[in-house]
RODO-2510 file (C-alpha; in nm, 4 decimals, decimal comma):
residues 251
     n   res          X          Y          Z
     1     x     1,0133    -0,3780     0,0891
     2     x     1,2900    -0,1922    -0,1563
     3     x     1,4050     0,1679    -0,1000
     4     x     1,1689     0,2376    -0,4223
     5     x     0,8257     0,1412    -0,2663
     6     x     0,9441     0,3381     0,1063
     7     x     0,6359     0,5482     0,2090
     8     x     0,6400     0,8191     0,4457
     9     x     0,4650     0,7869     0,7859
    10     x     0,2947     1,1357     0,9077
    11     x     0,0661     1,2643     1,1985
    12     x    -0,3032     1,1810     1,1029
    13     x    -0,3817     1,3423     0,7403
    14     x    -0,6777     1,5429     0,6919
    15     x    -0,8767     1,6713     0,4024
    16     x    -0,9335     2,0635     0,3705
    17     x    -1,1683     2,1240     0,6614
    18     x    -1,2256     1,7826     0,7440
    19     x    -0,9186     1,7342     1,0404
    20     x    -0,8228     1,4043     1,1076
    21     x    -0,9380     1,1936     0,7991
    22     x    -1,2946     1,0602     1,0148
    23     x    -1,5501     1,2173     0,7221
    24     x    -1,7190     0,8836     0,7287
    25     x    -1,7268     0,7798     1,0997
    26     x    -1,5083     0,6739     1,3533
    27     x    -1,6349     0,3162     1,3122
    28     x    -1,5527     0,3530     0,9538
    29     x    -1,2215     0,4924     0,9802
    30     x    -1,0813     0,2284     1,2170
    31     x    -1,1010    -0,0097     0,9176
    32     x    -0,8930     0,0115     0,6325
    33     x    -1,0030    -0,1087     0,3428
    34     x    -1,0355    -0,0513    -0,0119
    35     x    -1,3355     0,2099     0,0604
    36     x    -1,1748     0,3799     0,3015
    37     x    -0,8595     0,4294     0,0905
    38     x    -1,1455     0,5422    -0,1786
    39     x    -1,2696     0,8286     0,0196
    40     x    -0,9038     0,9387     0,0822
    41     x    -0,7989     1,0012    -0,3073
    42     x    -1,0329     1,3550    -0,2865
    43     x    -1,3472     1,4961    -0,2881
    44     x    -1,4704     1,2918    -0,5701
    45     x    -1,3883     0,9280    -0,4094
    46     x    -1,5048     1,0822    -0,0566
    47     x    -1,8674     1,1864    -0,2160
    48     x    -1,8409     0,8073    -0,4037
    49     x    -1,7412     0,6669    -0,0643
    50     x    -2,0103     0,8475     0,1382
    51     x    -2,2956     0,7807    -0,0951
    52     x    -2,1974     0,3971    -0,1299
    53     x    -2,2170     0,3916     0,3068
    54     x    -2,5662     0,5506     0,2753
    55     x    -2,6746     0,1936     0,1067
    56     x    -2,5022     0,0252     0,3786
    57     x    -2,8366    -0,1698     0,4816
    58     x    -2,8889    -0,3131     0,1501
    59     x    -2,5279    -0,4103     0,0989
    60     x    -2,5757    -0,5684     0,4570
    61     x    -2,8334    -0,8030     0,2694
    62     x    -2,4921    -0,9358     0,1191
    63     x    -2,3139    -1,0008     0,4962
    64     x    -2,6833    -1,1578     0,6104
    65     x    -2,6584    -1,3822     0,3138
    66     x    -2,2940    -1,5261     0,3271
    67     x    -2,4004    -1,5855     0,7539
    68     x    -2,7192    -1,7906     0,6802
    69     x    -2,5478    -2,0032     0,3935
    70     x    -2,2392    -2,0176     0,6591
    71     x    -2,4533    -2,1838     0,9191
    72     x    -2,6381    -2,4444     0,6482
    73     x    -2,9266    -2,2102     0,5700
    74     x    -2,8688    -2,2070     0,2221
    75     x    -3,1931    -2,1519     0,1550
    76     x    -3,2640    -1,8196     0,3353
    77     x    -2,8970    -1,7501     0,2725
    78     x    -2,9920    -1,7398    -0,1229
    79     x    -3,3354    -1,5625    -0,0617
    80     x    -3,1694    -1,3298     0,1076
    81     x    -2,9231    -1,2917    -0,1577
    82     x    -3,2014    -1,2219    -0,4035
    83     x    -3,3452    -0,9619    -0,1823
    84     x    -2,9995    -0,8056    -0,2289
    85     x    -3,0668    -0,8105    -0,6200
    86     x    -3,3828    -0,6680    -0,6405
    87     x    -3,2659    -0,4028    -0,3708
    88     x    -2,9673    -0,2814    -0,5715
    89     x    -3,2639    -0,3183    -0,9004
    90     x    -3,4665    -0,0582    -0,7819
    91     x    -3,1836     0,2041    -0,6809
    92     x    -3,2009     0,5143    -0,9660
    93     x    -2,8988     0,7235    -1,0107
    94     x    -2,6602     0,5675    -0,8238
    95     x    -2,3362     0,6053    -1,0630
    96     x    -2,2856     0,3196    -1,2672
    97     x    -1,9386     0,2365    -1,0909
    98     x    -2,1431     0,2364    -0,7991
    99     x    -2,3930    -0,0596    -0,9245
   100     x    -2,1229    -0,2908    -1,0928
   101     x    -1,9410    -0,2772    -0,7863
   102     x    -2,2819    -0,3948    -0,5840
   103     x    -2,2630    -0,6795    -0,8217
   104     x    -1,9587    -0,7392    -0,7595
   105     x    -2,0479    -0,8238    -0,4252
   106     x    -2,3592    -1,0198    -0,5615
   107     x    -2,1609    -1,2533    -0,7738
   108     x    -1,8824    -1,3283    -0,5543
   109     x    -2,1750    -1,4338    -0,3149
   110     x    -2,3444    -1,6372    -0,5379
   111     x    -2,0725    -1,8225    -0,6124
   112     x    -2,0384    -1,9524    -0,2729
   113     x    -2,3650    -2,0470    -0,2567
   114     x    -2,3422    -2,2756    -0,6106
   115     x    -2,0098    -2,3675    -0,3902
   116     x    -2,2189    -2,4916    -0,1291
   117     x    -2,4484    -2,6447    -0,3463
   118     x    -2,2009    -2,8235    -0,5510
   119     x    -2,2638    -2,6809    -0,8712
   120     x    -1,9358    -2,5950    -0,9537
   121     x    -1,9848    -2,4980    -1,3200
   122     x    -2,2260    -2,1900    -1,1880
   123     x    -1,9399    -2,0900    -0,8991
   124     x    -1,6721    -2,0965    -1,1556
   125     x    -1,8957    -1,8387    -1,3274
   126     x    -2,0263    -1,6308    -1,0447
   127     x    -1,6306    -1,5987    -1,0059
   128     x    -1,5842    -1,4806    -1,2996
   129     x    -1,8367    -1,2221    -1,3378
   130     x    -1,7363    -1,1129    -1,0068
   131     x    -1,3909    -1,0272    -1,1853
   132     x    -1,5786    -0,8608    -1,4793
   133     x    -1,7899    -0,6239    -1,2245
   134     x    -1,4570    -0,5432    -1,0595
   135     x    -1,2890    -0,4408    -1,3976
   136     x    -1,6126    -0,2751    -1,4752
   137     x    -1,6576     0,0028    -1,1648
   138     x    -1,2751     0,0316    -1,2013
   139     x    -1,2863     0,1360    -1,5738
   140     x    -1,5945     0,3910    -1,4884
   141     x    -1,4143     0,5383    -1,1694
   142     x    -1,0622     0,4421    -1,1722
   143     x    -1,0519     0,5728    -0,8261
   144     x    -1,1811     0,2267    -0,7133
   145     x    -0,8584     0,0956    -0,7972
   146     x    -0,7383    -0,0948    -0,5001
   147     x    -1,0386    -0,2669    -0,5943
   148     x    -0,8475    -0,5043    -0,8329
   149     x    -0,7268    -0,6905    -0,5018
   150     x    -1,0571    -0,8818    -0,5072
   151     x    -0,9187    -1,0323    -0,8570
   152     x    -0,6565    -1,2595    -0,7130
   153     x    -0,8889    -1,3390    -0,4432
   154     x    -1,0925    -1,4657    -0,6996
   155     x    -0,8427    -1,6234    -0,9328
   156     x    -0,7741    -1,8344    -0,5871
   157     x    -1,1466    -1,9373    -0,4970
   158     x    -1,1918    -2,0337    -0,8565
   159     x    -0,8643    -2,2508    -0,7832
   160     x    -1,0406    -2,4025    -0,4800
   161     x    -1,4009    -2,4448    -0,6682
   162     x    -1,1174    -2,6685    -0,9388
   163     x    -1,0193    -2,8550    -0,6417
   164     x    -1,3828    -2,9424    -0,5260
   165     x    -1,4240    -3,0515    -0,8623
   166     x    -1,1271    -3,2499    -0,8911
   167     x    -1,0047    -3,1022    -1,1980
   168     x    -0,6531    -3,0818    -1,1131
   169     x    -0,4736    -2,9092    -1,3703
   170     x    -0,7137    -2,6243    -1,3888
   171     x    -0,6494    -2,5835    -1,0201
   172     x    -0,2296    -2,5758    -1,1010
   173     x    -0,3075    -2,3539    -1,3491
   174     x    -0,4949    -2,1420    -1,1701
   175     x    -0,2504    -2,1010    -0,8595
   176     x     0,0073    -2,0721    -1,0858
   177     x    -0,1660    -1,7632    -1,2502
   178     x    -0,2052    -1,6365    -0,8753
   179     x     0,1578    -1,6238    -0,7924
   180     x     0,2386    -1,4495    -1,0858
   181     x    -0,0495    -1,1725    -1,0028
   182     x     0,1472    -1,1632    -0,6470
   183     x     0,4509    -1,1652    -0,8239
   184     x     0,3962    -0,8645    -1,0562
   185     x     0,4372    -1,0619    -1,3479
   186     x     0,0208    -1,0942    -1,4209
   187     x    -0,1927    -0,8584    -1,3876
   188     x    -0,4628    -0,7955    -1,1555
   189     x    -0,6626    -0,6968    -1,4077
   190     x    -0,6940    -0,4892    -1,7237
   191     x    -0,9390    -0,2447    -1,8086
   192     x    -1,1136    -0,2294    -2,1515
   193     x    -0,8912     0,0671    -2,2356
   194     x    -0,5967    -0,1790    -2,2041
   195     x    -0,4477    -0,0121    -1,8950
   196     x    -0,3459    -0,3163    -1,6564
   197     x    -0,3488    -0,2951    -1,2679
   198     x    -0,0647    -0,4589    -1,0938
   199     x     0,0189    -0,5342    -0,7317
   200     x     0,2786    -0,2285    -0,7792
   201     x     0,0721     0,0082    -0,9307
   202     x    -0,0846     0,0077    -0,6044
   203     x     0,2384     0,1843    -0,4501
   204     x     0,2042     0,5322    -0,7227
   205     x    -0,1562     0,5106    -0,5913
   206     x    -0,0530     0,4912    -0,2167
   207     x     0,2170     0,7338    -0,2795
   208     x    -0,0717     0,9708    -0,4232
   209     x    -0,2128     0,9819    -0,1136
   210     x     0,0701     1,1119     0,1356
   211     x     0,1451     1,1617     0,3891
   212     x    -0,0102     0,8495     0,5117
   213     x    -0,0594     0,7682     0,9039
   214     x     0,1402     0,4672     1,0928
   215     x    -0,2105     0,3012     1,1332
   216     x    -0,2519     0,3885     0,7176
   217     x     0,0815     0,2709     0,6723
   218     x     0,0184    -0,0665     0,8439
   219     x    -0,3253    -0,1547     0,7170
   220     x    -0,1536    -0,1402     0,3251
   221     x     0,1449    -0,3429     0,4506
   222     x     0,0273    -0,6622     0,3095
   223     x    -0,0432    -0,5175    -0,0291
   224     x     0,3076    -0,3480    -0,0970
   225     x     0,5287    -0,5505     0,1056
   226     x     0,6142    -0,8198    -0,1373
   227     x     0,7809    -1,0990     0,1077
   228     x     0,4599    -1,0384     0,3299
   229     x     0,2199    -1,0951     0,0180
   230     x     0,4034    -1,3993    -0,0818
   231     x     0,3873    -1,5412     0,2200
   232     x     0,0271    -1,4933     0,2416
   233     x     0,0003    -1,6439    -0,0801
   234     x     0,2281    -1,9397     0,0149
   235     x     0,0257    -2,0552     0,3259
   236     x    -0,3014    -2,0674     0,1679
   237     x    -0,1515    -2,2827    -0,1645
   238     x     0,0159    -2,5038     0,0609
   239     x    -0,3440    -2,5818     0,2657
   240     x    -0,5240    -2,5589    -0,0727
   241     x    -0,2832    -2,8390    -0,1995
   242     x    -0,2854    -3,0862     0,1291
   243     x    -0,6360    -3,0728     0,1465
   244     x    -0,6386    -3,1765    -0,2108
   245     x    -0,4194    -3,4557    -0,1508
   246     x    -0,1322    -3,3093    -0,4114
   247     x     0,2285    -3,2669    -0,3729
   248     x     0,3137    -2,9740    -0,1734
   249     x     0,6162    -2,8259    -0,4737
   250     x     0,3607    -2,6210    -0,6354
   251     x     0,6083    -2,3382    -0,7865
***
């Protein structure tokens, strides 16, 4: 990590009033995650944050889903999925960030499903509408932005559903346009306004938030740290690519 992305450790931060930062649970706090680093921008992303938890059975429908399909209950897997749908249907009021983000978590579901299924045509596109209900609750709350993560994860599951599918040079192409998301030379993502989200514009963001805990500090290693995300990258290419029966000089 350079001198220019160094960020400070401190004793446990707090919000005003709140002491150590615990305003959603102790459970809650031990993981950190792109909602818990949501709740710590301010008030706003903690009153986003808290009213996103108090849906936490329906978006368990999601979890329920992905374990069924997981164990070759695709069936119940999807009709659990559905019940997911017309759960996150009926809510009224919920902030529209709040939805396209629950669809997020719909689509990127979905598409392992069609994964499962073989239809690789409809996981390609569950991927990609995952990606557009990322940009989406970012552009309405741009709080949410460590949620532009999820894009590379899907830019490398549509690179797997390419593999599946045997079409090779969409799969190069699309682990090519990986590496250059974890190398800061893609974007993430970019917003309808135009503004584009980087793996570095995560460090301002982080920086926003300090002082910052050790346990803080270590959970966001593997987003800032670039030889630690490339190396991340690097292992999963290199299993994506054996499996696939390729050569293994994929830069």
């Amino acid at each position: 990590m350079s001198s220019a992305t160094v960020i400070s450790a401190s004793p446990p931060t707090a919000l005003p009033g709140s002491g150590p930062f615990k305003p959603l649970g102790a459970e809650f706090a031990r993981y950190y995650g792109w909602l818990y680093f949501t709740a710590r921008t301010g008030a706003e992303g903690l009153a986003w944050a808290t009213e996103y938890r108090s849906h936490r059975e329906i978006l368990e429908l999601t979890n329920h889903a992905l374990d069924m399909m997981r164990g070759g209950q695709l069936g119940k897997g999807w009709g659990q999925l559905e019940d997911y749908r017309n759960a996150i249907n009926s809510l009224v009021g919920i902030p529209n960030s709040m939805r396209a983000e629950m669809y997020r978590r719909y689509h990127a579901a979905a598409g392992y499903y069609y994964y499962c299924v073989e239809d690789y045509e409809l996981a390609h596109r569950a991927m990609c509408l995952a990606h557009e209900k990322t940009v989406e609750a970012i552009h309405e709350s741009r709080f949410l932005v460590m949620l532009a993560i999820r894009c590379q994860e899907y830019c490398v599951h549509r690179a797997r559903i390419a593999r599946k599918h045997r079409r090779w040079s969409q799969m190069h192409e699309l682990i090519g346009l990986g590496w250059a998301m974890n190398t800061n030379q893609a974007p993430l993502c970019q917003l309808p306004d135009g503004y584009t989200i980087f793996f570095s514009t995560l460090i301002p963001f982080f920086h926003s938030l300090e002082p910052l805990t050790e346990e803080e500090l270590m959970a966001i290693h593997r987003w800032i740290d670039d030889s630690e995300r490339d190396q991340i990258f690097d292992r999963f290419v290199r299993l994506l690519i054996r499996r696939a029966g390729a050569g293994l000089d994929w830069r």
